[in-house]
C-alpha angles and dihedrals in degrees: 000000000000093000093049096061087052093061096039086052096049090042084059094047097052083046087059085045084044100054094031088254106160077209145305132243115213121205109176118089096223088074092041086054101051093041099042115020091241122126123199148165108195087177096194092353134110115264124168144152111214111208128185123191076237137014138035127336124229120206108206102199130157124268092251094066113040096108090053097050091057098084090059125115138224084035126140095180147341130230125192122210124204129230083243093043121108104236106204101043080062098061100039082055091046102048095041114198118044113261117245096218124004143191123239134170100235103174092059102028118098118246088234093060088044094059101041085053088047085050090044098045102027103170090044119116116223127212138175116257100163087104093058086053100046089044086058102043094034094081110072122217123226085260108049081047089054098054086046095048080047089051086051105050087051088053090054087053094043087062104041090044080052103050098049091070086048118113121161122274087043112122142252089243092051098050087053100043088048080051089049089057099042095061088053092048095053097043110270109138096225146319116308085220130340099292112256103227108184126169131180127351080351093069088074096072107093104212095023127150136245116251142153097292106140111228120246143203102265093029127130106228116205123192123187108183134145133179125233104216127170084348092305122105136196127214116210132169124181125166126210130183125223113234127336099334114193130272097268084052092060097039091060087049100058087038088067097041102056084043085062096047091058100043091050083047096051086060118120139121121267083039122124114240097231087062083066090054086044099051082059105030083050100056097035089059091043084071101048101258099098090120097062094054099088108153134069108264100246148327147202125305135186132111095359127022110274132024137156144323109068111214108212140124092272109046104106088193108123127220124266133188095264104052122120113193134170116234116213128164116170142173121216122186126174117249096006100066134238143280131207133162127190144206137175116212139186127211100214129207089270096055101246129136117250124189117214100184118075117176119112132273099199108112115270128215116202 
């Protein structure tokens, strides 16, 4: 992995010569984490990488955690900054004369932190160089593909593991917290992100939250988990249906999970990703239930949630050997419930489609 980060940071600092750019500052840590190996969470607290087309890095980070930052890498030196410090009077004394032109992440940085640099550096020009850093990052090596397919494999045997202890009248909140335990019983190092437990009627918002519903006979039960593992997470939704479940029920599952069979089969490099939305959104609305469907069909996925690229019926971007993407169609009626299933795949050098998640897509009765 170290040398990894070596290449990826000598990739972004070719990008600034390339552009002209005197040098960027990053300020996610999501950047600092794929260039130099160190994770933070500075909440309210300054946290910057200062990179020059040439020189020495600097790495701002607060107090709390210098010791921490030591054992990151591509760095020249680190600088803490106090909760009483001035910032910004810091940089401007660490990085010396004004750049010309420099790099910020403007999508992620707050508008707070924008204005006090434009009021630091005055005559500096600043451009946008998140898409330098998601086009790096965003192709995965053997081995980053290999800690996510881990992180999903773990996430497979943390719901299995959950579902054998489910009976019916159990709640959404107890499922989840069962699936909680069992990562950390299997070796995943955490959530990915706090697991989505939905039943019934509930099952139909997309981005609902668990809560204390209990789980009834008849009900879709959708589950979106995923596993962090080395850094690396994985994102994984399956939906099952307690007991028998009705006809309708039976045609939207199998709906989804058709959709999610095309659009993993339209995968191939030189194809647009909009064709990968099409191959789902098409069929789903083949079957009359275009309208249900009301999110994009996947995105990227590495180190946080989610990356780039955007999967959707617009993005131009074509596919190359490297990309890691979620798929995941869903069908969402009111008063019915919903229904999503989830994949995450990886592109690999040789241009075929794997498949991490492995756990499978036939419809489940509990």
């Amino acid at each position: 992995m170290s040398s990894l980060r070596k290449q990826r940071f000598e990739q972004f600092r070719e990008r600034l010569r390339q552009r002209g750019m005197t040098a960027a500052l990053l300020t996610s840590p999501t950047a600092l984490l794929y260039l130099t190996g160190f994770q933070s969470d500075p909440m309210e607290r300054f946290l910057a990488l200062w990179i020059p087309a040439e020189g020495e890095t600097i790495l701002f980070v607060p107090e709390l955690d210098e010791a921490k930052a030591a054992t990151a890498e591509n760095i020249g030196t680190i600088v803490p900054v106090t909760d009483s410090d001035s910032p910004y009077e810091i940089v401007r004394r660490e990085c010396g004369e004004a750049p010309a032109r420099c790099g910020i992440e403007k999508k992620t940085m707050s508008i707070h932190v924008g204005e006090q640099l434009s009021l630091l550096w005055e005559q500096t020009e600043f451009l946008e160089v998140g898409g330098e850093l998601s086009a790096i990052w965003g192709r995965k090596t053997r081995e980053e593909a290999d800690f996510i397919g881990k992180a999903a494999h773990i996430a497979n045997e943390a719901v299995e593991a959950a579902l054998k202890n489910f009976s019916p009248g159990m709640t959404e909140r107890e499922v989840a917290e069962r699936i909680l335990l069992e990562i950390r019983l299997l070796g995943g190092d955490g959530p990915a992100f706090s697991p989505t437990v939905l039943a019934g009627v509930r099952a139909g918002l997309p981005h609902g939250e668990t809560g204390d519903t209990p789980i009834r006979d008849g009900d879709f039960l959708l589950i979106d988990m995923g596993v962090s593992y080395r850094n690396y997470l994985s994102d994984m939704t399956r939906t099952f249906l307690v007991g028998s479940g009705t006809a309708e029920q039976e045609t939207i599952y199998d709906t989804v999970r058709e959709a999610n069979r095309r659009a993993i089969a339209a995968i191939r490099p030189g194809v647009p990703l909009s064709e990968i939305d099409d191959a789902a959104r098409s069929w789903i609305s083949a079957q009359g239930y275009g309208e249900y469907f009301i999110h994009r069909v996947g995105h990227g996925l590495g180190m946080v949630i989610h990356e780039e690229p955007s999967i959707h019926g617009r993005n131009g971007d074509v596919i190359v050997p490297g990309m890691l993407f979620t798929i995941e169609p869903g069908i969402y009626v009111p008063g019915v419930g919903g229904v999503r299933i989830e994949d995450d795949i990886y592109v690999n050098e040789k241009g075929e489609t794997e498949r991490l998640t492995c756990f499978p897509r036939e419809l489940r009765r509990l």
